[in-house]
GUGU-560035 format. One record per residue (C-alpha): residue number from 1; residue in one letter; x negated, z, y negated. Coordinates in pm, 1 decimal. Layout:
<recs>
{NUM, A, {X, Z, Y}} ...
</recs>
This chain:
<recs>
{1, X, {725.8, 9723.7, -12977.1}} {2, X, {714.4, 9610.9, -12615.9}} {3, X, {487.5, 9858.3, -12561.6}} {4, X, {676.5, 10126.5, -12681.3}} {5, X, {974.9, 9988.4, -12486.5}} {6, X, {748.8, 9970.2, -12137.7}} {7, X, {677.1, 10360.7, -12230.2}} {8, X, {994.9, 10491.6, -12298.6}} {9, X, {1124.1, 10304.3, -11925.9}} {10, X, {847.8, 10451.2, -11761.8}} {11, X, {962.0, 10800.3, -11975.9}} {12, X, {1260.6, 10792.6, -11875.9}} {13, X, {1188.8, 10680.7, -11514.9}} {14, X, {945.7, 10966.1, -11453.5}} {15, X, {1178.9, 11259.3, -11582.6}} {16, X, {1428.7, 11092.1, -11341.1}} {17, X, {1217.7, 11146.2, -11044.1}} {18, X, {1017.6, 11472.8, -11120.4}} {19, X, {1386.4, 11607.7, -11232.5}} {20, X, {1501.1, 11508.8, -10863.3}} {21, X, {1776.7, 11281.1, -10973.2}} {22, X, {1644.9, 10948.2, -10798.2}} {23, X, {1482.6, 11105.4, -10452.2}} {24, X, {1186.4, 10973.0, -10221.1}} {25, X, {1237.2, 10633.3, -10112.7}} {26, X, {1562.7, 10526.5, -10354.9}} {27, X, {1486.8, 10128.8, -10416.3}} {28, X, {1410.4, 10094.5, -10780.3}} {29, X, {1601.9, 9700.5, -10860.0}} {30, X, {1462.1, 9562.2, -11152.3}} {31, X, {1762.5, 9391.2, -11213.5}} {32, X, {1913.4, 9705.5, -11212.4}} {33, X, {1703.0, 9872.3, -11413.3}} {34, X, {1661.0, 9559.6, -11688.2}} {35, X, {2026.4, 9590.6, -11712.6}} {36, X, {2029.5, 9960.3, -11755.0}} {37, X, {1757.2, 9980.3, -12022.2}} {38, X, {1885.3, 9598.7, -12168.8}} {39, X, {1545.6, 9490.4, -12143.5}} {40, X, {1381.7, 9134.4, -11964.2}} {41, X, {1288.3, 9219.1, -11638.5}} {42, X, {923.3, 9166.5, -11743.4}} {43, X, {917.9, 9495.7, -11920.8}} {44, X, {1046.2, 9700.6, -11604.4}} {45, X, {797.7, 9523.9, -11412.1}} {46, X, {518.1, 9644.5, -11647.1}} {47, X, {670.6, 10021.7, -11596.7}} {48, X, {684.3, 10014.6, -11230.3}} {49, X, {368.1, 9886.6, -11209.5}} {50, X, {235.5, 10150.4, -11427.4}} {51, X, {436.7, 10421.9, -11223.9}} {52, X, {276.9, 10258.1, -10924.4}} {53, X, {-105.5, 10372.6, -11081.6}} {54, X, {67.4, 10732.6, -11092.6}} {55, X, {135.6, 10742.6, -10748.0}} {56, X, {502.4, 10826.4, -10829.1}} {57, X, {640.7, 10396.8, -10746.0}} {58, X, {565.9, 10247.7, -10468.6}} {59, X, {507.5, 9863.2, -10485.4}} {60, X, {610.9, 9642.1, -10154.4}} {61, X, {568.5, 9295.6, -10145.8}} {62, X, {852.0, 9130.7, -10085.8}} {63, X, {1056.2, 9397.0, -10078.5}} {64, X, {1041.4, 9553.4, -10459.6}} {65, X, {973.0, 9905.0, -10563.0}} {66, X, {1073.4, 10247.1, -10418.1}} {67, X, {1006.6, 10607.8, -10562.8}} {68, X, {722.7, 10751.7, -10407.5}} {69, X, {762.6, 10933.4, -10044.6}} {70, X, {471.8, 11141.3, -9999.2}} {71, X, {371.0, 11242.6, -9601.1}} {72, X, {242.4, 11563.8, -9519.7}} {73, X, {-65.5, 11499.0, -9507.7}} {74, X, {-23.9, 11370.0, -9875.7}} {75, X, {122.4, 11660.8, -9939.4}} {76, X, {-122.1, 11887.4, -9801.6}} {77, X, {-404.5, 11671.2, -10040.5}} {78, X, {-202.1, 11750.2, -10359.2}} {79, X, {-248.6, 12124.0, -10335.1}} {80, X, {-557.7, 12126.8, -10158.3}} {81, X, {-731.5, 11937.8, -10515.5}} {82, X, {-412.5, 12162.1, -10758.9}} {83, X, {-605.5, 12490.8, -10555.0}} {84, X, {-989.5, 12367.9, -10589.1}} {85, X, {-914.3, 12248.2, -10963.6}} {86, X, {-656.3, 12536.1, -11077.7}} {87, X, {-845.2, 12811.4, -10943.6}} {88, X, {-1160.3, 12661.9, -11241.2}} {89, X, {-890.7, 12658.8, -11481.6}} {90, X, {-762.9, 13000.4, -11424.1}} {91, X, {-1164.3, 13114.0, -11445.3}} {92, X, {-1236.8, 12919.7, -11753.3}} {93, X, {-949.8, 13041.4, -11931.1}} {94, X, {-1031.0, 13399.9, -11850.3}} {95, X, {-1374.7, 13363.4, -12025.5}} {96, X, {-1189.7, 13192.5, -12334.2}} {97, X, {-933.0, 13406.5, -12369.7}} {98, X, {-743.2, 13534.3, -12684.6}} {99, X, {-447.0, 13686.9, -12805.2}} {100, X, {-300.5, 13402.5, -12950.5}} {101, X, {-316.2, 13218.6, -12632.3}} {102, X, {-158.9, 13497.4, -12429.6}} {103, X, {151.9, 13505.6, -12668.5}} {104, X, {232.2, 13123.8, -12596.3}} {105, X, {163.3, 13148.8, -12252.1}} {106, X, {457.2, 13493.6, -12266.8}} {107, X, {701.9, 13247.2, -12506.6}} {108, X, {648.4, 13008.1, -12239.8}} {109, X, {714.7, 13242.8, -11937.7}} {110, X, {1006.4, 13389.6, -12172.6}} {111, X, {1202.3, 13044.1, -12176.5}} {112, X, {1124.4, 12978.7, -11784.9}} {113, X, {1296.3, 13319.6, -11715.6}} {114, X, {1588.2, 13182.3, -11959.5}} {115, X, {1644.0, 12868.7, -11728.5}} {116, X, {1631.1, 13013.9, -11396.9}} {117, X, {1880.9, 13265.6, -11550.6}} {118, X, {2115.9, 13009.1, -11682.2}} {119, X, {2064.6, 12791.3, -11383.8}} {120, X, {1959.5, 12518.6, -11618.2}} {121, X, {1837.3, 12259.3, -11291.4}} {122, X, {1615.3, 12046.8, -11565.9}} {123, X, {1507.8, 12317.8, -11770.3}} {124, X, {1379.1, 12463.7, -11520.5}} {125, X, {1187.6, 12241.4, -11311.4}} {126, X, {1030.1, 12082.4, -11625.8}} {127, X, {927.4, 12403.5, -11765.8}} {128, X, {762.4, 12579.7, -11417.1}} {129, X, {553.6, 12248.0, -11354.0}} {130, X, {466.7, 12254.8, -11703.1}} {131, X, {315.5, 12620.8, -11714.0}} {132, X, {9.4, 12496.7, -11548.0}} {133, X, {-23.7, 12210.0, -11844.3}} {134, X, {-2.2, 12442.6, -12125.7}} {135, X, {-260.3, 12647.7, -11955.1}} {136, X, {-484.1, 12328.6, -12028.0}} {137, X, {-350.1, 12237.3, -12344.8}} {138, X, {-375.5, 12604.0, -12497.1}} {139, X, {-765.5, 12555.5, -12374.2}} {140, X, {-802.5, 12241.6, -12526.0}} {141, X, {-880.8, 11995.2, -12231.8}} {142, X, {-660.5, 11729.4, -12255.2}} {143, X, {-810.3, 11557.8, -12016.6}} {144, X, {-758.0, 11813.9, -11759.6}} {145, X, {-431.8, 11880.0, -11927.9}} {146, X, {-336.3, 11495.8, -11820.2}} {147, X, {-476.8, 11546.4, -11438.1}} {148, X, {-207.1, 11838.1, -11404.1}} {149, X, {59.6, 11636.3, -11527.7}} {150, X, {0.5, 11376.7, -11278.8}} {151, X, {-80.2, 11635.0, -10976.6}} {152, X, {262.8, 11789.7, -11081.4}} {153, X, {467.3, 11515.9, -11121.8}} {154, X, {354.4, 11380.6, -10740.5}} {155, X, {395.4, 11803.9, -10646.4}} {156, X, {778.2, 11730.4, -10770.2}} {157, X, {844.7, 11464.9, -10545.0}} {158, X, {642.6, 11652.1, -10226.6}} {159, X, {875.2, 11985.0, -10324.9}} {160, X, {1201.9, 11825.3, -10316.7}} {161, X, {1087.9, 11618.9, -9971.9}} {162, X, {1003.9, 11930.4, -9806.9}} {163, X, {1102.0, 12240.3, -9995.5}} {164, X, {1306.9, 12440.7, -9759.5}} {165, X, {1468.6, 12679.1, -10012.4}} {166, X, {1507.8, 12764.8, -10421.3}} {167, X, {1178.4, 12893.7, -10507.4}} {168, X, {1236.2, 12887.7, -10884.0}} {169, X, {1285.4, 13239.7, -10960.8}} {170, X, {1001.2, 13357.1, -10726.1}} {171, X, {738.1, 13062.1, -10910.3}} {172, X, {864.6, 13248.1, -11240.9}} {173, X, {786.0, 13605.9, -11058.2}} {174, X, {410.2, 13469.9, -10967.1}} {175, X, {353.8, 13325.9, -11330.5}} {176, X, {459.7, 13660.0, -11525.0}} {177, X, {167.4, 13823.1, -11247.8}} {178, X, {-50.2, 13556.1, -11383.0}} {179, X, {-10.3, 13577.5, -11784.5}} {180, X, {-78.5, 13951.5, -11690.4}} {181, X, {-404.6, 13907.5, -11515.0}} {182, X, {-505.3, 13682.4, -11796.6}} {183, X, {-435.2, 13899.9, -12068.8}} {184, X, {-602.5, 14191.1, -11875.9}} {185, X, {-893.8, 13946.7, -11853.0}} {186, X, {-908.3, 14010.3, -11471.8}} {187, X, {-1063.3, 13687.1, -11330.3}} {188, X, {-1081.9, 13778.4, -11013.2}} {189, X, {-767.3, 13911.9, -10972.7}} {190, X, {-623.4, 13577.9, -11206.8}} {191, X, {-761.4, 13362.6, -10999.5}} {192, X, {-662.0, 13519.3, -10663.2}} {193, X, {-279.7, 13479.9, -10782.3}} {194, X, {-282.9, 13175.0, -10910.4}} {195, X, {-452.9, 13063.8, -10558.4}} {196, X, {-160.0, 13294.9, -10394.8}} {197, X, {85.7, 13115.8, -10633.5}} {198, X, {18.3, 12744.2, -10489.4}} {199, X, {5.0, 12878.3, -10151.1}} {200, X, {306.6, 13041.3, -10165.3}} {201, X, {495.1, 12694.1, -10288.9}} {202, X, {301.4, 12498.8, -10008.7}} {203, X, {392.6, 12750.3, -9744.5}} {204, X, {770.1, 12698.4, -9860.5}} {205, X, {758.8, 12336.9, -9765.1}} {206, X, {941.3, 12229.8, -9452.9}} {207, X, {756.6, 11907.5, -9338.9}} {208, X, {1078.1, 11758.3, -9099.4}} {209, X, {1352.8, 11814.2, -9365.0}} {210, X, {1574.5, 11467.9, -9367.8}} {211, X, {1663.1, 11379.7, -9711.9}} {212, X, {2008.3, 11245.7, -9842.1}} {213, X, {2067.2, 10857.3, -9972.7}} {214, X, {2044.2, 10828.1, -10321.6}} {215, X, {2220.9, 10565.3, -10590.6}} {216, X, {1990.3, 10461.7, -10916.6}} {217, X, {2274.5, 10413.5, -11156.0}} {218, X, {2406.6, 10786.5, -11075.0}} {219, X, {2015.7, 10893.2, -11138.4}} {220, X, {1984.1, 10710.9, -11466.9}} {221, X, {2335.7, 10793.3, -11617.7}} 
</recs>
């Protein structure tokens, strides 16, 4: 039980953050939080700390725990190892290929289109990030599937640091190109977009953009 309790806080903490409703640097109160989820502060301190191994918390002594504020040259890492590690994905999935796997990826694609349409914020964001997972999931790596979920989730905090515009509907735009070079089962050409794709969202990012303060119980309601 407490260890379904420490998951669910560190569940709920994590679609806070990649969801850009606490931002870089917000102070993370245990307190706050124990009284939030009604849990001992022991618990929260067992969710930060595992947030902390994600790279998403960051732990201060003596000072508590802040959401993660990645530098540029952070951010620069992120989608230097997403590029090297996507671009074998993309490759590997080419080679593996079948028609069943192109029709999930084009449901998938489908609902992204659906929630930049509708301006669903969440919808959104969750499903974009999580177009590069199902790639990994559809080939049955869940171990690379788990990587991407972590390189994303740190990506969400570096995009809404230094993003300096709405990229959604063009990310959408690049992953329809993709799901097209797949299902052609044109590697090259896959792999070159996909490449394009992260550059394209790294290019976007404005590295001296100030960001605005930030309240956890607004984040969490």
């Amino acid at each position: 039980m407490q260890t379904s309790t420490t998951s669910a806080i560190v569940g709920d903490l994590t679609r806070a953050i990649v969801e850009h409703r606490l931002l870089p640097g917000a102070k993370l109160a245990e307190q706050k939080l124990a009284d939030h989820f009604g849990v001992s502060r022991t618990l929260v301190r067992q969710a930060l700390f595992q947030l902390s191994q994600k790279r998403l918390v960051r732990l201060a002594p003596a000072r508590g725990a802040f959401v993660a504020a990645p530098s540029a040259d952070e951010a620069r890492q992120v989608f230097a190892v997403r590029r090297m590690l996507e671009a074998e994905m993309t490759r590997a999935f080419v080679r593996e290929v079948t028609p069943a796997r192109i029709r999930a990826l084009r449901e998938h694609v489908a609902r992204e289109k659906a929630a930049v349409d509708g301006a669903d914020v969440q919808d959104r964001t969750e499903l974009l990030g999580d177009f590069h997972v199902r790639m990994a999931e559809l080939m049955g790596n869940q171990v690379l599937a788990q990587m991407l979920q972590e390189l994303i989730s740190r990506c969400a905090l570096i995009t809404l640091m230094y993003q300096s515009a709405d990229e959604a509907a063009h990310s959408h735009d690049e992953h329809a190109e993709i799901v097209r070079a797949l299902a052609a089962r044109d590697e090259e050409r896959a792999v070159r977009l996909m490449d394009a794709h992260l550059l394209h969202v790294q290019d976007s990012l404005m590295f001296d953009r100030k960001l605005p303060p930030n309240d956890i119980s607004m984040a969490l309601s």
